[in-house]
N, C-alpha and C positions, 0 to 999 in steps of 0.2 A: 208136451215137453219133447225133447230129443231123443229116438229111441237109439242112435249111434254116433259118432263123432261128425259124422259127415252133414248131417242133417242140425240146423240152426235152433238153437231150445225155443220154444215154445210160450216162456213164463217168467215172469219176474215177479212180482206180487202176490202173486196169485198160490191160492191153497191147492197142493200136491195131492191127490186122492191116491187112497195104499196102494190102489190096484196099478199107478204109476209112479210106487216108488219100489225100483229096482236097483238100488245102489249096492253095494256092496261096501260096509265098515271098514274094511280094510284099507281099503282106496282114503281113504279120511288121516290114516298112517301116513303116506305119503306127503298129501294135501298139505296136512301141517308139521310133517318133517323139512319139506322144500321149503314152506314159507320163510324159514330164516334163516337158513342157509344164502345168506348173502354176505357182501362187506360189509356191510350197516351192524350185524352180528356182532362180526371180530372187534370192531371197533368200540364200539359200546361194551363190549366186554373189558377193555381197557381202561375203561374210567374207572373200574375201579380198584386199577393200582396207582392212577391218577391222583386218584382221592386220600394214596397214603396207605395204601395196605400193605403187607406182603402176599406174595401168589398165595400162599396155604390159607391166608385168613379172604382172602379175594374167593379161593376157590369156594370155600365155604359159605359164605355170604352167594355165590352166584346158584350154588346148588338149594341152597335152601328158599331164594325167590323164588327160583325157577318151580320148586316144588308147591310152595302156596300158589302162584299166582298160575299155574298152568290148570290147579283144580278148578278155580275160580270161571278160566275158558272152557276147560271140557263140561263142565256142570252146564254152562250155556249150550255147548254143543249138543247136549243130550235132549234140552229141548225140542230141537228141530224132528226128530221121528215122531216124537210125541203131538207135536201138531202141525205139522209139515207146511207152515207157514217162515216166511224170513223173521230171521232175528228179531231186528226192531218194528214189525207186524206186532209181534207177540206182546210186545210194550203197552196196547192198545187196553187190554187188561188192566195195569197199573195208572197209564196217563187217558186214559180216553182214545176216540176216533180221531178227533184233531191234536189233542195236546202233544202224542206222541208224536208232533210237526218238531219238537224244542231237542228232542233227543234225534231227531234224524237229520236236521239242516246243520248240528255238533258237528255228527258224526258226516256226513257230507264233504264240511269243510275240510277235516283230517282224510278222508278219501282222496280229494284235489292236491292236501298237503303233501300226502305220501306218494302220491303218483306222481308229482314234481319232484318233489326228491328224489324220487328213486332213479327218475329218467335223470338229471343232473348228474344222479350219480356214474350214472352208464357212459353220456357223453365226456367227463371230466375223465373218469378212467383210462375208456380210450384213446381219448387225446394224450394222457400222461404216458402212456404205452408205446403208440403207435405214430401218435403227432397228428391224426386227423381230424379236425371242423367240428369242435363238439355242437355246433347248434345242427348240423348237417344230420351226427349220429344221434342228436337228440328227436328230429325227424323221423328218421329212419325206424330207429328202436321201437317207436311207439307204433309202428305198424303190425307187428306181431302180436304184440301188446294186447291192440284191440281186437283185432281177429279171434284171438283165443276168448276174449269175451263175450263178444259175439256171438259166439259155439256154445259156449257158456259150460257147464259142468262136467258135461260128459268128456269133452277135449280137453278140460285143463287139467282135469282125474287125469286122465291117460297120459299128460305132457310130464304133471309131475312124479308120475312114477320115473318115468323115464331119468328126470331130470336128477330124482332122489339117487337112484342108482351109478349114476356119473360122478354126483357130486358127493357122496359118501367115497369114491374110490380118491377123489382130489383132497377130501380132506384125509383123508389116510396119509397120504403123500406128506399132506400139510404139517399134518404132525408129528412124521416121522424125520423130517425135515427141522422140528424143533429138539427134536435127543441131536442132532448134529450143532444146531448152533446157538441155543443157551446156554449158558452158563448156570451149572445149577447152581453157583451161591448166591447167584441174581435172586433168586423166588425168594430169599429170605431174608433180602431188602425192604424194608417198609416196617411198620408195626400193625398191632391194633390201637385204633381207637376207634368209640361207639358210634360216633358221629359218621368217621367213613362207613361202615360195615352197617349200618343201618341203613345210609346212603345208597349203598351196594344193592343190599338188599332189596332196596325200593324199586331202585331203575333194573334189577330182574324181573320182579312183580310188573311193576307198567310195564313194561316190554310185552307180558303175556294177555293184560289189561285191553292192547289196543286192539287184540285178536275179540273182544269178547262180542262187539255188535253187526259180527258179520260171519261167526262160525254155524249159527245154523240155516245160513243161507245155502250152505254145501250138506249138512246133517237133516235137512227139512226129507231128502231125496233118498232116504232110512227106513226101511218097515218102522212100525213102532216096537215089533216084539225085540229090534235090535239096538235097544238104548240103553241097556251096559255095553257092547262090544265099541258101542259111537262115541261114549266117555270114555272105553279103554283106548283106544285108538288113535282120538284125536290129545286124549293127555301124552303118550309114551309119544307120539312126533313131535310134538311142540316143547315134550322137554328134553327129550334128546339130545335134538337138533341147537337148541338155543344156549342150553347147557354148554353142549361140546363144542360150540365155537365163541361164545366169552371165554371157557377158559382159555382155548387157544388165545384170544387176545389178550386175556390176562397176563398168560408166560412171555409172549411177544412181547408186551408194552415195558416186561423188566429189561430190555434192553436196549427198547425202541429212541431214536434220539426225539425230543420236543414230542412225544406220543405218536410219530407218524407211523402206525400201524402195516400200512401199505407199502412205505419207502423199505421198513425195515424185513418185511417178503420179498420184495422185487431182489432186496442184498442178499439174500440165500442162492440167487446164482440162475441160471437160467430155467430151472425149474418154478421159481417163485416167481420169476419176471412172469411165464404164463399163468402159474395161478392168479398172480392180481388181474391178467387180461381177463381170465375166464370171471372172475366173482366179478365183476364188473355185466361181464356177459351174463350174468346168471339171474341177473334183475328185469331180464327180458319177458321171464316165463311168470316172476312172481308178481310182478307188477299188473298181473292180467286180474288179480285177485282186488285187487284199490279199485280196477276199471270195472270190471264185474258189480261191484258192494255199491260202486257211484251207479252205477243204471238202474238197481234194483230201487235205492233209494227215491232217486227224480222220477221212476216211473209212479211210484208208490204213492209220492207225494201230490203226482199228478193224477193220481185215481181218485183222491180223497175230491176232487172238484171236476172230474171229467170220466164219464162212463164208456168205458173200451178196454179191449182184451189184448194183449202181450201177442207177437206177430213175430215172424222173423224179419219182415220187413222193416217193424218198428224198431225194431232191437238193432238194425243196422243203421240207421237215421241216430237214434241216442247214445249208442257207443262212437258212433262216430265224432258226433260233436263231442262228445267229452272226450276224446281224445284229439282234436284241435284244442282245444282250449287246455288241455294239458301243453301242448307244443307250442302255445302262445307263453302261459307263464314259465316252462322254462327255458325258453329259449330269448327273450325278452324280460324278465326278470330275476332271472338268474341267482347275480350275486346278492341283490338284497333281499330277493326272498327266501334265500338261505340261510341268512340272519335273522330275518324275526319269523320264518315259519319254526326255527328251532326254538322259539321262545314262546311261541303260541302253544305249541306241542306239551310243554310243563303245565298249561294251563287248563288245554284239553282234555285234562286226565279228571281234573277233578270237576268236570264235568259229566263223563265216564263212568267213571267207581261207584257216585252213588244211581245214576241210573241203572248200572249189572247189580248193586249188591239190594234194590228196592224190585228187580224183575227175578233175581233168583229166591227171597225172600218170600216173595206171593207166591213163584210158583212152588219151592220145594218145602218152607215150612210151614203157610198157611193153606198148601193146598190147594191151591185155587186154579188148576191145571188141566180141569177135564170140558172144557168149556168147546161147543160147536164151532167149525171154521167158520161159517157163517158172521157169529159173534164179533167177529176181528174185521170183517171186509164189509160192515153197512154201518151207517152213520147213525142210525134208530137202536144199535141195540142195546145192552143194558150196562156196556160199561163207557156209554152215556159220551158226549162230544169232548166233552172234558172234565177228567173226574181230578176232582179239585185234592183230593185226600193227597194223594199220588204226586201230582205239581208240585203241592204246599210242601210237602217232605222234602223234595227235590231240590226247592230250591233253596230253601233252611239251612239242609247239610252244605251246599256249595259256599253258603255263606261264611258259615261255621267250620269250614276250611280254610278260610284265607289267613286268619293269624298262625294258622302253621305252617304258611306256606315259605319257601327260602329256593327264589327264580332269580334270574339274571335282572327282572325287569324291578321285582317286587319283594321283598321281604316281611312278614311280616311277624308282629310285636313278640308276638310268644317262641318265634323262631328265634327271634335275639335275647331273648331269655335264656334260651337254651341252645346259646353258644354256635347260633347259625343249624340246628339239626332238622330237618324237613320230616316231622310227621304227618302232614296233611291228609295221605291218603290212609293212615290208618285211623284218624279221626272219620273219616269217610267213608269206611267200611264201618264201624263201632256206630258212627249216629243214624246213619243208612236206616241198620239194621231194627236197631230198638226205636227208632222215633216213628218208621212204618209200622212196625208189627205195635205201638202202643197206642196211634193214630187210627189202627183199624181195628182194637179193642175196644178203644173208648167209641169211638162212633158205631160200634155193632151194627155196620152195613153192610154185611156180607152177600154177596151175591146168591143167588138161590139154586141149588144144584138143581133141585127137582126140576127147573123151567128150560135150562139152557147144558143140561152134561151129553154128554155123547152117548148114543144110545147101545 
């Protein structure tokens, strides 16, 4: 692996030995305080006053997702010290050597989806700003982009400190800029009702949901003895940060016209005209994280059937093409893959939830967490090419989410029962949970510590 910024990481797949994990928890602060500190934030924090709230009962509903669904991440994160392998490696456990192929080509595709989006986002910004060539600045943008992936951990740690610190001083700005121009009788426009404020609550939960199969791709590079400071660290950034800029867009959107979140910054005066340029700009550095999480994966995928070791060389060959191929679909499909990758996205969740709540399940209440690195990276060992237990759960609950689901695309039965309300993914944390942990009672096939625990 990389022992400084300068020098190209060494590894994607492959298991971290303690003696080269020198990270420091703190840097994990940052990591996932910048990840959402972008437009995408503000905006989405808007829906739900969209939805019918007012700010106080908005604000509520966004503090208390952000609260569930940030533990739900850091719990994941805390994996990574403890077996210093990536995220969805660790799945291998639950789904087998191959099966865990079902949860990584998921998550894949939401990697390609966010990285196009995010890069659309940067070019359309700019052009809205400036008036320049968004496929030009969609080009361009992703040059950094890959670079910092490329470098891999140790440059993006040190980018986003950087980044955190700048962009903490802008939203200061931001919201001091909102005691100037709301109207406080605004926030107390709207009502309750349980349908939005559930609503709300949800899309704060997924928001921290999408973080969950690629946080210990950064926490893997963690001593082990530091997986409380790697839970406390990587929880207090990603709820901060996500926190405090839904609500900002919540107070914004009480006065926003048709919800334009961004139009209605730019009208605060010349200080907002540059914040919209800058969060625009600011997807430069986090977008390095979607390109990172996509090379880890396709390399990953491509080990399971081809034997070779992670290169700097290689890692400039893979990040590269995936970032062409980011620059193809946004810049060439554009406007219509903005419309159904937003709609694929509702779906991708509840393919998600129960794969996090079936790998935090094995590992934190049955246990089953002391197991050799070895174990995860050969196709002979005992939790077998494909352990059927694990799939068969998986794919049940995904099923057993669809009548709760209420998408642009698809609604379904029990969601018009109850007056259009989307609980699908609390169904999906609830059968995740009991139909794995009863599934591996009744079959009493527990893996054997004695053969395979860390010595």
């Amino acid at each position: 692996m990389a022992k400084n910024t300068r020098e190209i990481e060494q590894v994607s797949y492959e298991f971290i030995p303690e003696k080269d994990r020198k990270g420091d928890p703190k840097e994990l602060f940052f990591t996932w305080f910048a990840a959402s500190t972008v437009s995408t934030t503000v905006v989405t924090g808007a829906l739900t006053i969209i939805l019918g709230l007012n700010f106080w009962w908005a604000a509520l509903a966004i503090i208390l997702g952000h609260f569930i669904g940030a533990t739900f991440m850091a719990l994941h994160s805390a994996q990574g010290p403890k077996l210093g392998l990536p995220q969805l490696i660790q799945s291998r456990a639950q789904f087998g050597y191959f099966g865990v192929i079902i949860p990584m080509v998921i998550v894949l595709t939401m990697y390609f989806g966010y990285g196009s989006m995010n890069t659309i986002l940067v070019g359309q910004g700019i052009k809205e700003t400036l008036g320049f060539n968004v496929n030009i600045i969609i080009v361009l943008s992703l040059i950094p982009m890959v670079i910092l992936a490329i470098y891999g951990q140790h440059l993006i740690q040190k980018s986003m400190r950087i980044y955190t610190f700048f962009y903490v001083a802008l939203f200061i700005v931001l919201t001091g800029l909102l005691f100037i121009y709301i109207d406080i009788d605004m926030l107390h426009e709207g009502s309750f009702h349980i349908g939005g404020f559930i609503a709300s609550v949800s899309i704060c939960i997924t928001w921290q949901v999408t973080y969950n199969p690629y946080v210990s791709d950064h926490s893997r590079f963690m001593h082990p003895k530091d997986v409380k400071k790697t839970f406390f660290y990587t929880y207090l950034g990603s709820f901060l940060s996500s926190t405090w800029l839904m609500l900002l867009g919540a107070a914004i959107a009480t006065t926003a016209l048709n919800g334009n979140i961004m139009g209605a910054i730019k009208e605060m005066g010349m200080i907002g005209y540059v914040i919209v340029i800058l969060l625009s700009l600011g997807v430069l550095v986090i977008n390095s994280l979607n390109i990172y999480g996509a090379g880890i994966i396709v390399l990953s995928i491509a080990s399971m059937f081809w034997d070779f070791k992670t290169s700097g060389r290689l890692r400039v060959i893979v990040y590269s093409v995936i970032g062409i191929t980011l620059a193809i679909s946004s810049t060439f499909g554009a406007t219509n893959f903005m419309v159904y990758f937003q709609i694929y996205l509702e779906f991708v969740l509840f393919f998600i939830i129960p794969w996090s709540v079936i790998n935090l399940v094995d590992f934190y209440l049955l246990k089953r967490n002391n197991f050799m690195s070895e174990q995860y990276l050969t196709k002979h060992s005992k939790f077998g090419k494909i352990n059927r237990k694990g799939v068969f759960v998986y794919f049940i609950v995904i099923m057993l989410q669809i009548p709760f689901v209420n998408t642009e695309l698809y609604q379904g039965i029990i969601s018009l029962k109850m007056n259009g309300l989307d609980i699908a993914w609390m169904v999906g944390v609830l059968c995740a949970a009991l139909f794995y942990i009863g599934v591996m009672w009744l079959t009493k096939r527990y893996l054997s510590y004695e053969d395979i625990k860390i010595k």
